[in-house]
C-alpha positions in Angstrom: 32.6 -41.6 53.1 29.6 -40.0 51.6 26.5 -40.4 52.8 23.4 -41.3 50.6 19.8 -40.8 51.6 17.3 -43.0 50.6 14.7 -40.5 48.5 18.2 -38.1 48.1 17.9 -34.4 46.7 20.0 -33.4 43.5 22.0 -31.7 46.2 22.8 -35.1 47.9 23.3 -37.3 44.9 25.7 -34.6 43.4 27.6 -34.5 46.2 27.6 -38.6 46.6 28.5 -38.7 43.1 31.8 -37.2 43.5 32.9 -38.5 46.5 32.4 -35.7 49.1 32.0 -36.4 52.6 28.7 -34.8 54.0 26.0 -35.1 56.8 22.5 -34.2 56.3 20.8 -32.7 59.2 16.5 -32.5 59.4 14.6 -30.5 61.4 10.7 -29.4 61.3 10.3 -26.6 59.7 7.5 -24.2 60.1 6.1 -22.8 57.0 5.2 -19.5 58.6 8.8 -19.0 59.2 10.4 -15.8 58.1 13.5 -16.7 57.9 14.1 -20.1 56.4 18.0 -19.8 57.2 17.6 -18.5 60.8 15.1 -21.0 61.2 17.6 -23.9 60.2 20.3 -22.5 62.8 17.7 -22.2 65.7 16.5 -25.5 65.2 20.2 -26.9 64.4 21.3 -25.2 67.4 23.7 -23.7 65.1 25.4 -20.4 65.0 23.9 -18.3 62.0 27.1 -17.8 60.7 27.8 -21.3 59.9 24.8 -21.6 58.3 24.2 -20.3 54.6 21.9 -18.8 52.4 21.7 -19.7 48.7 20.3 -16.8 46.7 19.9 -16.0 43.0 20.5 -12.8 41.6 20.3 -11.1 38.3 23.7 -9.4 37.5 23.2 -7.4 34.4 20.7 -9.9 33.1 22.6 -12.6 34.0 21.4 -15.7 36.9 24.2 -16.0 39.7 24.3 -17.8 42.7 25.2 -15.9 45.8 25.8 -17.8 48.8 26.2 -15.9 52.3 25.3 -16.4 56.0 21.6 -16.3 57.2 22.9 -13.7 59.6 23.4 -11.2 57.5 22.5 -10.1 53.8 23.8 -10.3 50.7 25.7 -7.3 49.1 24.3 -6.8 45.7 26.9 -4.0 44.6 30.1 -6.1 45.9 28.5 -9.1 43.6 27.6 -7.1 40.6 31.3 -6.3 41.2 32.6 -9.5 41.5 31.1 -11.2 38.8 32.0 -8.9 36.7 29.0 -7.1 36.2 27.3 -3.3 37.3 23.9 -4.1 38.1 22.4 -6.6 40.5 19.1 -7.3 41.8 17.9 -10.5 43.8 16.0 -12.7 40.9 12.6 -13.1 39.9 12.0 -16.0 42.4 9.9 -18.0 39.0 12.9 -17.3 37.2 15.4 -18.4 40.0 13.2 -22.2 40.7 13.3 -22.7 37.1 17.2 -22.0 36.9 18.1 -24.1 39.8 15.2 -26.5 39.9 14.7 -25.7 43.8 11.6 -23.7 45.1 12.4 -20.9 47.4 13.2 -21.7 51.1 15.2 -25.3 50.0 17.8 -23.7 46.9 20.9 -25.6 47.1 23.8 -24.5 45.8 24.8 -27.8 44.8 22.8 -30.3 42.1 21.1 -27.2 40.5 19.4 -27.8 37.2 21.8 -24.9 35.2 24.8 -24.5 36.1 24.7 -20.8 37.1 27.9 -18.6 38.0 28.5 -19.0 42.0 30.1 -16.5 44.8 30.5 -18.0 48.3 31.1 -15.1 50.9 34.1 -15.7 52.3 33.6 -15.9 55.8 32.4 -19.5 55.0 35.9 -20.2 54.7 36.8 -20.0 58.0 34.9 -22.2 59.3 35.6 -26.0 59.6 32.3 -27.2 58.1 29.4 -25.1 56.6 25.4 -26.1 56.5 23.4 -25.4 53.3 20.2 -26.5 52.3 20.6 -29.9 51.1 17.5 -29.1 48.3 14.2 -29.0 50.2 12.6 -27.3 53.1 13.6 -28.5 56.6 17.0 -30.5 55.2 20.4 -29.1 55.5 23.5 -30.6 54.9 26.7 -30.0 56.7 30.1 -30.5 54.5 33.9 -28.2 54.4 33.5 -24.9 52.6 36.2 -26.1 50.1 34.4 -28.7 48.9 31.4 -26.6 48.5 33.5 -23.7 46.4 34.9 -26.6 44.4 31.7 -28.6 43.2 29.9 -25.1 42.6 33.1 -24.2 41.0 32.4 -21.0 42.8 34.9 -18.0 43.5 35.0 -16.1 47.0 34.3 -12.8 48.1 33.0 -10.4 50.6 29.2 -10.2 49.1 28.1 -10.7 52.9 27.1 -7.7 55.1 25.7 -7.5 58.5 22.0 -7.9 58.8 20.1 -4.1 58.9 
C-alpha cells in the first residue's frame, strides 16, 4: 500500500494517487553540500548507484528529463540521441524550476508541474528498488524502477556515464 505523508510533495501525492507502493526516506541535509545525490546515499547509507539524479536538459530547445545515478553523469550526446534530438545542454536551472515546479537539489521526476519528455538510464533497472528525490531537499523516496518508468512514462537508455 502506498504511503502518504502528512504535508506530502507533488512527488508523493502523485505517486499515492495511482496506487504505487513507496517509502520515503529523510535525512539532514547540509546546504553546503556539493553533491545533493551523493549526499542522499551517504546519509542513506546507500550505494550511489541506487540512488538517482533528476536532471533537465534542453534537447534542441526542447525540456527533458534525464534521470541517472549520482555516481556518475549524465551523457548529453546519448540523450540528444535518444530523444530524438542533436543538441543537448543541461537547462537553464530558472527555466528547469519553472518546468518542473521543483528548485534545484529536490527535482522529482514524478508530480512535475509540465509534463516533460523522460529518459531513465537503464542501469536503474536492475535494481530491485531505486531512491529519487521525493520533491524537496533532504526527502527521497524509495519505489521499483518500473513503476518509476511507467508514471514518468519515461523510455530507457544508456544516458549514464561514469563520473570524470
Amino acid at each position: 500500500m502506498a504511503k502518504k505523508s502528512p504535508g506530502g510533495t507533488r512527488a508523493t501525492v502523485a505517486l499515492s494517487d495511482a496506487g504505487v507502493e513507496f517509502t520515503l526516506h529523510a535525512y539532514d541535509h547540509d546546504p553546503r553540500a556539493e553533491s545533493f545525490g551523493l549526499e542522499a546515499a551517504e546519509a542513506l547509507g546507500l550505494a550511489p548507484e541506487r540512488v538517482l539524479k533528476t536532471l533537465i536538459a534542453s534537447v534542441d530547445g526542447r525540456l527533458t528529463v534525464a534521470v541517472v545515478p549520482v555516481s556518475g553523469q549524465l551523457d548529453l550526446k546519448a540523450l540528444a540521441r535518444v530523444v530524438g534530438g542533436s543538441r543537448a545542454q543541461l537547462a537553464d536551472r530558472g527555466d528547469a524550476e519553472r518546468a518542473t515546479g521543483y528548485v534545484a537539489g529536490g527535482m522529482s521526476p514524478l508530480g512535475q508541474r509540465r509534463r516533460l519528455a523522460t529518459v531513465v538510464d537503464e542501469s536503474a533497472l536492475a535494481h530491485p528498488t531505486v531512491y529519487v528525490s521525493a520533491g524537496r531537499r533532504g526527502l527521497d523516496l524509495e519505489l521499483a524502477p518500473a513503476d518509476l518508468v511507467r508514471l514518468t512514462d519515461a523510455s530507457t537508455a544508456r544516458i549514464g556515464r561514469p563520473a570524470g
